[in-house]
C-alpha positions as CSV (number, residue, x, y, z in Angstrom):
1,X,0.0,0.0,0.0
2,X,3.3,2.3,-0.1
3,X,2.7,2.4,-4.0
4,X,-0.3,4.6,-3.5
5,X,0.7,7.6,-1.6
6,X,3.5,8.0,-3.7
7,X,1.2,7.5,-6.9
8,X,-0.7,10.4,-5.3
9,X,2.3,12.7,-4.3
10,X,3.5,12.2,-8.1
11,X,0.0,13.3,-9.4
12,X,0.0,16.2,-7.3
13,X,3.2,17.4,-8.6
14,X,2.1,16.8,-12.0
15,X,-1.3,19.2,-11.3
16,X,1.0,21.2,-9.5
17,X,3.2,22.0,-12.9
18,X,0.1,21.7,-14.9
19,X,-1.6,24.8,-13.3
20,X,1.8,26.7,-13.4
21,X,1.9,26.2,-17.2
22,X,0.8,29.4,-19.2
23,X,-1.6,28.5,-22.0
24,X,-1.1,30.3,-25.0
25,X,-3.1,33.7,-25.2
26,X,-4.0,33.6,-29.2
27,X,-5.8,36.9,-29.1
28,X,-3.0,38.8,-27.8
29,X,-0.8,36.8,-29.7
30,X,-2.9,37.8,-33.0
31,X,-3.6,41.7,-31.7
32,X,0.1,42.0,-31.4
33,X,0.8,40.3,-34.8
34,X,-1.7,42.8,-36.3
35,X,-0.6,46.3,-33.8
36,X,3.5,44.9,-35.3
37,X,2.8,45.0,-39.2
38,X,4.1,40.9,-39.4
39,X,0.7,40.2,-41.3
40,X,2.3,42.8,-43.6
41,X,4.6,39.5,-44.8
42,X,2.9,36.4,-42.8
43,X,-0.1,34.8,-43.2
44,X,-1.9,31.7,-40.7
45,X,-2.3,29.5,-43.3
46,X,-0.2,30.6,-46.9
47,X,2.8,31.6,-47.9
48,X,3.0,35.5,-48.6
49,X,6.5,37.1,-48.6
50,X,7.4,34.9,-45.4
51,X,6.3,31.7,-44.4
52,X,3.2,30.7,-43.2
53,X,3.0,30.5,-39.0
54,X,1.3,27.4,-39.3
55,X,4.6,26.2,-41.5
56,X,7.1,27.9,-39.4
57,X,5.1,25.9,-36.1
58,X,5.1,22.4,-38.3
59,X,8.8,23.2,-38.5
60,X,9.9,23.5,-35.2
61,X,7.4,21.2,-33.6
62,X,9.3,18.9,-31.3
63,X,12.6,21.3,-31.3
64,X,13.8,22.3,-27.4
65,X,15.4,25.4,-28.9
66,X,12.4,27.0,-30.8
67,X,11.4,29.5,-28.6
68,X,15.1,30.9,-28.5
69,X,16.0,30.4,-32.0
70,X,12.7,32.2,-33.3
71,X,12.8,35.1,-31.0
72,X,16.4,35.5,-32.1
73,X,15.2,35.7,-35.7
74,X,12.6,38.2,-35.4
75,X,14.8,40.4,-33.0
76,X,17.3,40.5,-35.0
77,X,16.2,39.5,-38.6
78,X,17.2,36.6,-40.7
79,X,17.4,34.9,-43.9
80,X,18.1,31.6,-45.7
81,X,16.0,29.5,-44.0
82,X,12.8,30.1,-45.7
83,X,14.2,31.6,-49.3
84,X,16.5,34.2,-50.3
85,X,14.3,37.6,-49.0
86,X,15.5,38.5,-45.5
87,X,13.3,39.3,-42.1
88,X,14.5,42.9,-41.1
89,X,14.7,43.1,-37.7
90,X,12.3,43.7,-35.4
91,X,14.5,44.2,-32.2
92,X,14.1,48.4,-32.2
93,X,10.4,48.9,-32.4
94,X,9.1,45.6,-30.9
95,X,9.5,45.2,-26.8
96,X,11.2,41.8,-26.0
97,X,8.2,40.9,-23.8
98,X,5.9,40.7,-27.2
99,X,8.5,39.0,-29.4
100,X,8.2,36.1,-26.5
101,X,4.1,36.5,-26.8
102,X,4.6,36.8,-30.6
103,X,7.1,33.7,-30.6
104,X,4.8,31.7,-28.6
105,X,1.4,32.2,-30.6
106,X,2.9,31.2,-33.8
107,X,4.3,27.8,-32.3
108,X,1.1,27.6,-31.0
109,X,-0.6,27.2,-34.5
């Protein structure tokens, strides 16, 4: 009978973690999108001048380092991975706070 309150401890951590872990907010993610000019070159669901969010999410599903590596990329810009036209960055007119909100909606798609 040791097995159980240890069973129960475990699933209380668990809970625990889950109610610490921040769901997504997709409107604010979106609004934020919208107030930054990235639909200006994104789209949800099609390819415009940049990829689509819901590619760049297929992408990096799985990948520890997403987060990091995307918020590095629209800080600072990039290029190559997705064609030949760069991402200016974003870094000077973008708070660092949104690019993690803006980073974490389009994984989220």
């Amino acid at each position: 009978m040791k097995v159980l309150p240890y069973a129960l401890v475990l699933g209380g951590v668990w809970l625990a973690g889950m109610q610490n872990a921040q769901a997504v907010d997709m409107a604010k993610g979106e609004a934020l999108a919208k107030a930054s000019n990235c639909f200006a070159c994104h789209a949800i669901d099609k390819k415009l001048v940049g990829p689509a969010y819901q590619d760049v999410a297929k992408k990096y599903k799985g990948d520890k380092e997403a987060e990091a590596k995307l918020f590095e990329k629209v800080k600072a810009g990039g290029k190559g991975v997705w064609g030949p036209i760069p991402m200016p960055p974003n870094g000077p007119k973008v708070s660092d706070a949104d690019i993690k909100t803006l980073v974490e909606w389009v994984l989220a798609h």
